[in-house]
C-alpha positions in Angstrom: 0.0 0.0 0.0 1.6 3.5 -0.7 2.8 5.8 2.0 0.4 9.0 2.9 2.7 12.1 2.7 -0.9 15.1 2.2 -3.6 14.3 3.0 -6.3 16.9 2.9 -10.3 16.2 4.2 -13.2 18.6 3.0 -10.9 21.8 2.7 -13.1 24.7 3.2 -10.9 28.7 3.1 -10.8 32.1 3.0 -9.1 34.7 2.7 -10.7 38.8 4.1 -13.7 36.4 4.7 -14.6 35.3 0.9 -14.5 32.1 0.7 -12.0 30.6 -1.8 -12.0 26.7 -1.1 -14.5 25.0 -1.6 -15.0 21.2 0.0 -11.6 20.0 -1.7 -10.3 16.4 -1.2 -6.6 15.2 -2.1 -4.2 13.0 -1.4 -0.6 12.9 -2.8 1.5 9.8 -1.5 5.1 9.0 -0.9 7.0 9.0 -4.2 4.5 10.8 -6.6 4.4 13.8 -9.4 0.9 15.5 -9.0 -0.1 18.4 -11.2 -3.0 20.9 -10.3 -4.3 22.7 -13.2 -7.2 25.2 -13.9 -7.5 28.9 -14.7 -6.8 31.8 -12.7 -8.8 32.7 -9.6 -9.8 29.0 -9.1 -8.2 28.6 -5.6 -4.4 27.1 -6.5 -1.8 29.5 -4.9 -4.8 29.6 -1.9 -4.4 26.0 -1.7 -0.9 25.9 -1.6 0.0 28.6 0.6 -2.7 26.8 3.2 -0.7 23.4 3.1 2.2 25.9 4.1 0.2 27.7 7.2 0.1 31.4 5.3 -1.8 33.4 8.3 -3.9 35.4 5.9 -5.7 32.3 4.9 -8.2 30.7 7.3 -9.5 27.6 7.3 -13.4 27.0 7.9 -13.7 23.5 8.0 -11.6 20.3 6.8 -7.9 19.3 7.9 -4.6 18.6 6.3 -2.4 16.1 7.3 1.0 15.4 6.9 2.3 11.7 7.2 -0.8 11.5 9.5 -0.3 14.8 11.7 -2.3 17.5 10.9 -1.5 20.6 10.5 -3.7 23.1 11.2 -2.0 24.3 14.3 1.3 24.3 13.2 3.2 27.7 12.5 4.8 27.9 8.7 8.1 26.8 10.3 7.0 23.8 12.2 5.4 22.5 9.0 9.2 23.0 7.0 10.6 21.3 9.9 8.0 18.8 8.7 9.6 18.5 5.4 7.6 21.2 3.5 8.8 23.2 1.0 6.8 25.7 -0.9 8.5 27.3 -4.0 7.1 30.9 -4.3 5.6 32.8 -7.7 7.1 35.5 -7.0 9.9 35.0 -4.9 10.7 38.0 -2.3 14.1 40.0 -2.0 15.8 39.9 1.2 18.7 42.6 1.6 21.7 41.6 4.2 21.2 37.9 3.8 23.7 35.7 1.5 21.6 32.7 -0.7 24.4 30.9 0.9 24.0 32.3 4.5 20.4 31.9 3.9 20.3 28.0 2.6 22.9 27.3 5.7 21.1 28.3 8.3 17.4 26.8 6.7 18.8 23.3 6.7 20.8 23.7 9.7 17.4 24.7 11.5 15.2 21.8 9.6 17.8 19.3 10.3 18.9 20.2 13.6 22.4 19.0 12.8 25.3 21.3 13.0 26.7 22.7 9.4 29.9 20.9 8.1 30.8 24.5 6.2 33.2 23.1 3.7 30.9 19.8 2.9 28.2 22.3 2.6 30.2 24.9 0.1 30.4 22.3 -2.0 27.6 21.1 -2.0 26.2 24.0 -3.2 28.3 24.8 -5.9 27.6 21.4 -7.6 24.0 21.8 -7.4 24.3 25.4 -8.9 26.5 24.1 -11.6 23.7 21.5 -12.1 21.6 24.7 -12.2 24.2 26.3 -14.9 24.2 29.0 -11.7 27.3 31.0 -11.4 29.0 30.2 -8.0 29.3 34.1 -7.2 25.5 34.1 -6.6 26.1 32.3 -3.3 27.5 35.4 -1.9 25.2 37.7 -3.4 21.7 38.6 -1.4 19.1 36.8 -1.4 17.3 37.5 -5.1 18.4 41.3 -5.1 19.3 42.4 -8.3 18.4 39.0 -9.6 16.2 38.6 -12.9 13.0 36.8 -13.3 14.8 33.9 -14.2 17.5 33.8 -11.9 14.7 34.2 -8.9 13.3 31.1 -10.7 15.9 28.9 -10.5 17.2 30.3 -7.3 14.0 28.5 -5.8 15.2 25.4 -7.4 18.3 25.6 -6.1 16.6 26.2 -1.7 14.7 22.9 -2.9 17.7 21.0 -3.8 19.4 22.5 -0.8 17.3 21.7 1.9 15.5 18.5 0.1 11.9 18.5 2.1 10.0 15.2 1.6 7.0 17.8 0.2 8.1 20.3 -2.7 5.3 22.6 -3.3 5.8 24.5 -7.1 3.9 27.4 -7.5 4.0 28.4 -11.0 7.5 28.3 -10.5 8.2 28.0 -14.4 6.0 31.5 -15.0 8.0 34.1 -17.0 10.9 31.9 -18.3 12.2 31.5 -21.4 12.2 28.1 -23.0 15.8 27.9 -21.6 15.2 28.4 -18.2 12.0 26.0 -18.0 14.4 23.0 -19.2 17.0 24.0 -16.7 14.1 24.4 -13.8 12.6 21.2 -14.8 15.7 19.4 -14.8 16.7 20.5 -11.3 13.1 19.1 -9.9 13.9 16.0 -12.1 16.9 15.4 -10.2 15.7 16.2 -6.9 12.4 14.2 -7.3 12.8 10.3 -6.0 10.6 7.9 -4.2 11.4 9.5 -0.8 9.6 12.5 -1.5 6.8 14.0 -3.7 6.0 16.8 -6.0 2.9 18.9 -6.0 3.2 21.5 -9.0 0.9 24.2 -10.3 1.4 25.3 -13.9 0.5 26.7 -16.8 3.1 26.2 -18.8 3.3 22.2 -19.6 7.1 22.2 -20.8 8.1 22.0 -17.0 6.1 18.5 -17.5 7.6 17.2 -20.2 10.7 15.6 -18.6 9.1 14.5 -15.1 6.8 11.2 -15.2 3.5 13.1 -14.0 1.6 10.5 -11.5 -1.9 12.3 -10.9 -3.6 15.1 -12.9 -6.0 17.4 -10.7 -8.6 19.9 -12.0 -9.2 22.6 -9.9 -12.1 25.3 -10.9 -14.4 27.2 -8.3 -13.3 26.3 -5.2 -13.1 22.3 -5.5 -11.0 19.5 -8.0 -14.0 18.5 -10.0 -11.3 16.5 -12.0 -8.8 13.3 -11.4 -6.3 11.6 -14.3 -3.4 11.1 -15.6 -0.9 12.4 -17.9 -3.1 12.4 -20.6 -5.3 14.8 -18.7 -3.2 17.1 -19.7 -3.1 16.8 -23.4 -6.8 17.3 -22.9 -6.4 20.7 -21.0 -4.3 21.7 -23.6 -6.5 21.2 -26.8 -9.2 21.9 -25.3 -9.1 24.1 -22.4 -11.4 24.0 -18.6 -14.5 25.8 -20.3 -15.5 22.1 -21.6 -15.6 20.9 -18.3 -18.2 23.2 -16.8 
Protein backbone atom coordinates (compact mmCIF):
# COMPACT_ATOMS: atom_id res chain seq x y z
CA UNK A 1 0.00 0.00 0.00
CA UNK A 2 1.57 3.45 -0.71
CA UNK A 3 2.76 5.80 1.95
CA UNK A 4 0.39 9.02 2.94
CA UNK A 5 2.70 12.14 2.66
CA UNK A 6 -0.89 15.10 2.22
CA UNK A 7 -3.63 14.32 2.98
CA UNK A 8 -6.35 16.88 2.86
CA UNK A 9 -10.33 16.17 4.17
CA UNK A 10 -13.19 18.63 2.99
CA UNK A 11 -10.92 21.75 2.70
CA UNK A 12 -13.10 24.75 3.23
CA UNK A 13 -10.85 28.65 3.14
CA UNK A 14 -10.77 32.07 3.04
CA UNK A 15 -9.11 34.71 2.70
CA UNK A 16 -10.70 38.79 4.14
CA UNK A 17 -13.71 36.42 4.68
CA UNK A 18 -14.61 35.30 0.89
CA UNK A 19 -14.52 32.07 0.70
CA UNK A 20 -11.99 30.60 -1.83
CA UNK A 21 -11.98 26.68 -1.13
CA UNK A 22 -14.54 24.99 -1.56
CA UNK A 23 -14.99 21.16 0.02
CA UNK A 24 -11.59 20.03 -1.73
CA UNK A 25 -10.31 16.44 -1.17
CA UNK A 26 -6.63 15.24 -2.12
CA UNK A 27 -4.23 12.98 -1.37
CA UNK A 28 -0.56 12.93 -2.78
CA UNK A 29 1.52 9.81 -1.55
CA UNK A 30 5.05 8.96 -0.87
CA UNK A 31 7.01 9.01 -4.17
CA UNK A 32 4.54 10.81 -6.58
CA UNK A 33 4.43 13.79 -9.42
CA UNK A 34 0.88 15.50 -8.97
CA UNK A 35 -0.14 18.40 -11.20
CA UNK A 36 -3.00 20.89 -10.31
CA UNK A 37 -4.29 22.67 -13.24
CA UNK A 38 -7.16 25.20 -13.86
CA UNK A 39 -7.48 28.94 -14.69
CA UNK A 40 -6.79 31.76 -12.72
CA UNK A 41 -8.76 32.71 -9.56
CA UNK A 42 -9.85 29.01 -9.07
CA UNK A 43 -8.17 28.62 -5.57
CA UNK A 44 -4.36 27.12 -6.55
CA UNK A 45 -1.81 29.49 -4.87
CA UNK A 46 -4.78 29.64 -1.95
CA UNK A 47 -4.39 25.98 -1.67
CA UNK A 48 -0.87 25.92 -1.61
CA UNK A 49 -0.04 28.55 0.65
CA UNK A 50 -2.66 26.84 3.20
CA UNK A 51 -0.73 23.37 3.10
CA UNK A 52 2.25 25.87 4.07
CA UNK A 53 0.23 27.73 7.24
CA UNK A 54 0.11 31.40 5.32
CA UNK A 55 -1.84 33.44 8.31
CA UNK A 56 -3.86 35.39 5.94
CA UNK A 57 -5.66 32.26 4.88
CA UNK A 58 -8.18 30.71 7.25
CA UNK A 59 -9.51 27.57 7.25
CA UNK A 60 -13.43 27.03 7.91
CA UNK A 61 -13.71 23.55 8.02
CA UNK A 62 -11.65 20.29 6.85
CA UNK A 63 -7.86 19.34 7.95
CA UNK A 64 -4.62 18.63 6.30
CA UNK A 65 -2.35 16.10 7.34
CA UNK A 66 1.02 15.37 6.90
CA UNK A 67 2.34 11.72 7.22
CA UNK A 68 -0.80 11.45 9.45
CA UNK A 69 -0.29 14.84 11.74
CA UNK A 70 -2.34 17.52 10.93
CA UNK A 71 -1.51 20.64 10.48
CA UNK A 72 -3.70 23.08 11.16
CA UNK A 73 -1.97 24.27 14.28
CA UNK A 74 1.28 24.26 13.22
CA UNK A 75 3.22 27.70 12.54
CA UNK A 76 4.80 27.90 8.74
CA UNK A 77 8.07 26.76 10.34
CA UNK A 78 7.00 23.80 12.24
CA UNK A 79 5.36 22.47 9.03
CA UNK A 80 9.15 23.03 7.03
CA UNK A 81 10.62 21.31 9.91
CA UNK A 82 8.03 18.77 8.72
CA UNK A 83 9.61 18.46 5.37
CA UNK A 84 7.57 21.19 3.47
CA UNK A 85 8.82 23.22 1.02
CA UNK A 86 6.75 25.73 -0.87
CA UNK A 87 8.54 27.32 -4.00
CA UNK A 88 7.11 30.95 -4.33
CA UNK A 89 5.57 32.77 -7.65
CA UNK A 90 7.06 35.51 -7.01
CA UNK A 91 9.94 35.02 -4.85
CA UNK A 92 10.67 37.98 -2.26
CA UNK A 93 14.06 39.96 -1.95
CA UNK A 94 15.80 39.91 1.24
CA UNK A 95 18.70 42.59 1.65
CA UNK A 96 21.71 41.63 4.16
CA UNK A 97 21.21 37.92 3.78
CA UNK A 98 23.71 35.73 1.49
CA UNK A 99 21.61 32.69 -0.67
CA UNK A 100 24.41 30.90 0.91
CA UNK A 101 23.98 32.34 4.49
CA UNK A 102 20.38 31.92 3.89
CA UNK A 103 20.31 27.97 2.59
CA UNK A 104 22.92 27.26 5.72
CA UNK A 105 21.09 28.29 8.30
CA UNK A 106 17.38 26.79 6.69
CA UNK A 107 18.84 23.27 6.67
CA UNK A 108 20.78 23.71 9.70
CA UNK A 109 17.38 24.71 11.47
CA UNK A 110 15.20 21.76 9.62
CA UNK A 111 17.79 19.28 10.29
CA UNK A 112 18.93 20.22 13.64
CA UNK A 113 22.43 18.95 12.75
CA UNK A 114 25.33 21.29 12.98
CA UNK A 115 26.67 22.67 9.44
CA UNK A 116 29.94 20.95 8.07
CA UNK A 117 30.80 24.54 6.22
CA UNK A 118 33.16 23.12 3.73
CA UNK A 119 30.89 19.76 2.86
CA UNK A 120 28.19 22.34 2.65
CA UNK A 121 30.18 24.89 0.14
CA UNK A 122 30.37 22.32 -2.01
CA UNK A 123 27.60 21.07 -2.03
CA UNK A 124 26.22 23.97 -3.16
CA UNK A 125 28.32 24.78 -5.85
CA UNK A 126 27.58 21.38 -7.63
CA UNK A 127 24.02 21.84 -7.39
CA UNK A 128 24.30 25.43 -8.85
CA UNK A 129 26.48 24.13 -11.60
CA UNK A 130 23.73 21.50 -12.06
CA UNK A 131 21.62 24.69 -12.23
CA UNK A 132 24.17 26.33 -14.87
CA UNK A 133 24.25 28.96 -11.71
CA UNK A 134 27.28 31.04 -11.41
CA UNK A 135 29.02 30.21 -8.02
CA UNK A 136 29.26 34.13 -7.18
CA UNK A 137 25.51 34.11 -6.58
CA UNK A 138 26.09 32.26 -3.29
CA UNK A 139 27.49 35.39 -1.95
CA UNK A 140 25.24 37.75 -3.41
CA UNK A 141 21.67 38.65 -1.44
CA UNK A 142 19.05 36.80 -1.45
CA UNK A 143 17.31 37.53 -5.11
CA UNK A 144 18.36 41.29 -5.08
CA UNK A 145 19.32 42.42 -8.30
CA UNK A 146 18.44 38.97 -9.56
CA UNK A 147 16.24 38.58 -12.88
CA UNK A 148 12.97 36.79 -13.29
CA UNK A 149 14.76 33.87 -14.22
CA UNK A 150 17.51 33.76 -11.87
CA UNK A 151 14.71 34.16 -8.95
CA UNK A 152 13.32 31.06 -10.66
CA UNK A 153 15.90 28.85 -10.51
CA UNK A 154 17.17 30.29 -7.28
CA UNK A 155 13.99 28.54 -5.76
CA UNK A 156 15.19 25.38 -7.40
CA UNK A 157 18.30 25.57 -6.09
CA UNK A 158 16.62 26.19 -1.75
CA UNK A 159 14.68 22.92 -2.94
CA UNK A 160 17.69 20.97 -3.76
CA UNK A 161 19.45 22.46 -0.80
CA UNK A 162 17.26 21.70 1.86
CA UNK A 163 15.51 18.48 0.14
CA UNK A 164 11.86 18.47 2.08
CA UNK A 165 10.02 15.24 1.59
CA UNK A 166 6.96 17.77 0.18
CA UNK A 167 8.09 20.25 -2.73
CA UNK A 168 5.26 22.59 -3.29
CA UNK A 169 5.84 24.49 -7.10
CA UNK A 170 3.87 27.40 -7.46
CA UNK A 171 4.04 28.42 -10.97
CA UNK A 172 7.53 28.29 -10.48
CA UNK A 173 8.20 28.03 -14.42
CA UNK A 174 6.05 31.48 -15.01
CA UNK A 175 7.98 34.10 -17.00
CA UNK A 176 10.87 31.87 -18.29
CA UNK A 177 12.19 31.53 -21.37
CA UNK A 178 12.21 28.12 -22.96
CA UNK A 179 15.83 27.91 -21.58
CA UNK A 180 15.20 28.42 -18.16
CA UNK A 181 11.96 26.02 -17.97
CA UNK A 182 14.38 22.99 -19.18
CA UNK A 183 17.03 23.96 -16.67
CA UNK A 184 14.06 24.42 -13.79
CA UNK A 185 12.62 21.20 -14.82
CA UNK A 186 15.71 19.44 -14.76
CA UNK A 187 16.71 20.51 -11.32
CA UNK A 188 13.10 19.11 -9.91
CA UNK A 189 13.88 16.02 -12.07
CA UNK A 190 16.94 15.35 -10.23
CA UNK A 191 15.68 16.24 -6.92
CA UNK A 192 12.45 14.16 -7.29
CA UNK A 193 12.84 10.34 -6.03
CA UNK A 194 10.62 7.92 -4.21
CA UNK A 195 11.39 9.46 -0.79
CA UNK A 196 9.56 12.55 -1.49
CA UNK A 197 6.79 14.00 -3.67
CA UNK A 198 5.99 16.85 -5.97
CA UNK A 199 2.92 18.88 -6.01
CA UNK A 200 3.16 21.47 -9.02
CA UNK A 201 0.92 24.21 -10.34
CA UNK A 202 1.44 25.27 -13.86
CA UNK A 203 0.54 26.66 -16.80
CA UNK A 204 3.13 26.21 -18.81
CA UNK A 205 3.27 22.18 -19.57
CA UNK A 206 7.10 22.18 -20.80
CA UNK A 207 8.14 21.99 -16.96
CA UNK A 208 6.11 18.45 -17.52
CA UNK A 209 7.61 17.22 -20.22
CA UNK A 210 10.66 15.59 -18.55
CA UNK A 211 9.11 14.54 -15.11
CA UNK A 212 6.79 11.18 -15.19
CA UNK A 213 3.52 13.08 -13.95
CA UNK A 214 1.57 10.53 -11.50
CA UNK A 215 -1.92 12.25 -10.94
CA UNK A 216 -3.63 15.12 -12.87
CA UNK A 217 -6.00 17.42 -10.68
CA UNK A 218 -8.57 19.93 -12.00
CA UNK A 219 -9.22 22.57 -9.87
CA UNK A 220 -12.09 25.25 -10.86
CA UNK A 221 -14.42 27.15 -8.31
CA UNK A 222 -13.26 26.29 -5.22
CA UNK A 223 -13.12 22.33 -5.51
CA UNK A 224 -10.97 19.51 -7.99
CA UNK A 225 -14.03 18.53 -9.99
CA UNK A 226 -11.34 16.45 -12.00
CA UNK A 227 -8.76 13.32 -11.45
CA UNK A 228 -6.26 11.56 -14.27
CA UNK A 229 -3.37 11.15 -15.58
CA UNK A 230 -0.87 12.43 -17.85
CA UNK A 231 -3.06 12.39 -20.59
CA UNK A 232 -5.28 14.80 -18.71
CA UNK A 233 -3.17 17.13 -19.66
CA UNK A 234 -3.11 16.83 -23.38
CA UNK A 235 -6.80 17.27 -22.90
CA UNK A 236 -6.38 20.68 -21.01
CA UNK A 237 -4.33 21.74 -23.59
CA UNK A 238 -6.48 21.22 -26.83
CA UNK A 239 -9.22 21.89 -25.29
CA UNK A 240 -9.06 24.12 -22.40
CA UNK A 241 -11.37 24.03 -18.59
CA UNK A 242 -14.46 25.75 -20.35
CA UNK A 243 -15.46 22.11 -21.62
CA UNK A 244 -15.56 20.87 -18.27
CA UNK A 245 -18.23 23.18 -16.79
Amino acid sequence: MAEKFLEIRGLHAAIDGKEILKGLDLQVNKGEIHVILGPNGSGKSTLMNLIMGHPKYEIIAGSIAFEGEDLTTLKTYERARRGLFLSFQNPEEIPGITVENLLRTAKKSIDGENIKIMAFKKSLEKTMATLKMDESYASRYMNVGFSGGEKKRNEILQMMMINPKLAMLDETDSGLDVDAVQIVSAGVKHFHTKENSCLIITHNTKILEHLKVDHVHILMDGKIIKHGDATLIDEISENGFLHLK
